[in-house]
C-alpha positions, 0 to 999 in steps of 0.5 A: 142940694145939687151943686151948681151947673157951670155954663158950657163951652158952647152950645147950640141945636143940630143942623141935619137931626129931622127935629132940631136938638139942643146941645152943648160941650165942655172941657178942652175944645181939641181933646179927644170927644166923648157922646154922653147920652142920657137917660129917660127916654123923655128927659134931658141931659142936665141931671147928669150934670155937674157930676159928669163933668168929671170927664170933661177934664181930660175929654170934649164932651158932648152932650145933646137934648134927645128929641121931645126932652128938654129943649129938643121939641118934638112935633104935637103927636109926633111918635118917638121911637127907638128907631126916631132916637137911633136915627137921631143918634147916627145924625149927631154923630155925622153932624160933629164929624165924630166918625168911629164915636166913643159913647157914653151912656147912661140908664136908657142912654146905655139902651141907646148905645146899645141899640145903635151898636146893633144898627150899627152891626147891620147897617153899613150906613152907621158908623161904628163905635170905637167904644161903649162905656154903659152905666146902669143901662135900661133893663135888656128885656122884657122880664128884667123891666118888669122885676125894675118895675116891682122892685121900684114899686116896692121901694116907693111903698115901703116904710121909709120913704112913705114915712117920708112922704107923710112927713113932707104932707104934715108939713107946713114947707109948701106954703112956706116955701114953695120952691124948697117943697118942690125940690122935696117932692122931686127928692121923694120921687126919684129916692128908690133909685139910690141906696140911701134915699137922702141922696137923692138931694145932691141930683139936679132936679129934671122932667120927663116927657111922658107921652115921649117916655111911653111912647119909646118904650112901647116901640121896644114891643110887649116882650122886648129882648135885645140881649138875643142880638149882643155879641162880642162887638169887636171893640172895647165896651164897659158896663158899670152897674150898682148894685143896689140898681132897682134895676137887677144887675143880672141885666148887666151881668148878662149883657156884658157876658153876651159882649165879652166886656168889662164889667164893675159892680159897685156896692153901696149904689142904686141906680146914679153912680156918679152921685152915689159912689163917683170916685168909684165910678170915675175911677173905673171910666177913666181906666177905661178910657185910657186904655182903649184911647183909639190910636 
């Protein structure tokens, strides 16, 4: 089971967002701060906690909800874009007065830096970051989400996990304990994201909005690629990528070419380094982190 998730700093909802945003801080009130964006789209920032709050020893980190996930709402139908999660991303950034932001982000929140860097690039209006670091973002095209999506497929189908779920079905648990079946039920879900299926009991349990989830992704266009607008940004950027990621690292590999960044590759990790291999991946962002502190 995940550990427990320790109470912020501070939290609240955003002021100057077109729908109000829950977020919440830790770490020292006057260090240098960090965005976390998290992934989904459709979720919620909880599930990279407590791990995450790895960075908030020497670091404010600032987390926020993404409108129609978690505690942000959005309005009944309303249709979330990327274009609504960038426009809300440049709002946050202005609202805590982050100017020229360093951003953290994770899976589709990787996508979001990235796709805010490219607004950014052609809009004076958006500030631009002082420094990406990207852990297993979202897949830059089209054909690397698709080859995500038979490979999650298969994983989920394949002998060891559907074992899994037979087990869990023979099973007694869901009348003897609902809550303990329920975590189970949400470990089998998520397990062909990891290496090793059994850790997905150590991530803190979440829901995605689906109307959200497909509406975002739909706005991205039949065959998206933002991989054709990546190039060297000008400041420095990190991609961290597993490699057993069901989604391929080819998409990092390649996004981080087209931007002159760094790039890791850990071995023995799927696609949630901070519960699968943190030490490695911490040990890479706080390099990071140190040495394009902004001056």
């Amino acid at each position: 089971m995940p550990e427990p998730i320790p109470p912020p700093r501070v939290s609240g909802f955003t002021r100057t967002t077109a729908s109000p945003l829950y977020w919440c801080a830790y770490g020292p009130e006057d260090a240098e701060k960090l965005l976390v964006l998290h992934g989904g789209p459709g979720a919620h920032h909880d599930y990279l906690l407590p791990q995450m709050l790895h960075l908030a020893k020497s670091h404010n980190v600032i987390f926020y909800d993404q409108r129609g996930g978690g505690r942000s709402k959005s309005g009944l139908g309303e249709a979330i874009t990327w274009q609504t999660s960038v426009a809300d991303l440049h709002a946050v950034i202005r609202e805590f007065s982050l100017g020229a932001p360093s951003l953290v982000g994770y899976s589709f929140g990787g996508m979001l830096a990235l796709l805010y860097t490219i607004s950014a690039i052609r809009d004076g209006t958006y500030s631009t970051p002082a420094r990406l670091a990207l852990i297993d973002p979202a897949a830059v095209t089209k054909e690397y989400r698709r080859q995500f999506e038979h490979e999650f497929a298969a994983r989920q189908n394949g002998m060891q996990i559907r074992q899994l779920r037979e087990e869990l079905a023979a099973s007694d648990l869901r009348q003897r304990d609902p809550e303990a079946y329920r975590q189970r039920t949400f470990e089998l879900a998520v397990a062909p994201y990891f290496a090793d299926p059994a850790r997905a009991r150590d991530l803190t349990p979440f829901r995605v909005n689906g109307r959200i989830q497909e509406s975002v992704w739909e706005s991205l266009g039949d065959d998206y690629d933002i991989l054709k607008d990546l190039a060297p940004p000008g400041f420095p950027v990190l991609f961290v990528h597993g490699r057993d990621d069901p989604i391929p690292a080819a998409s990092s590999e390649r996004a981080a070419g087209a931007m002159n960044a760094k790039l890791v590759l850990l071995d023995d990790c799927g696609h949630v380094p901070y519960v699968e291999q943190p030490s490695r991946l911490f040990a890479a962002l706080d390099e990071f982190l140190a040495a394009s502190r902004p001056q």
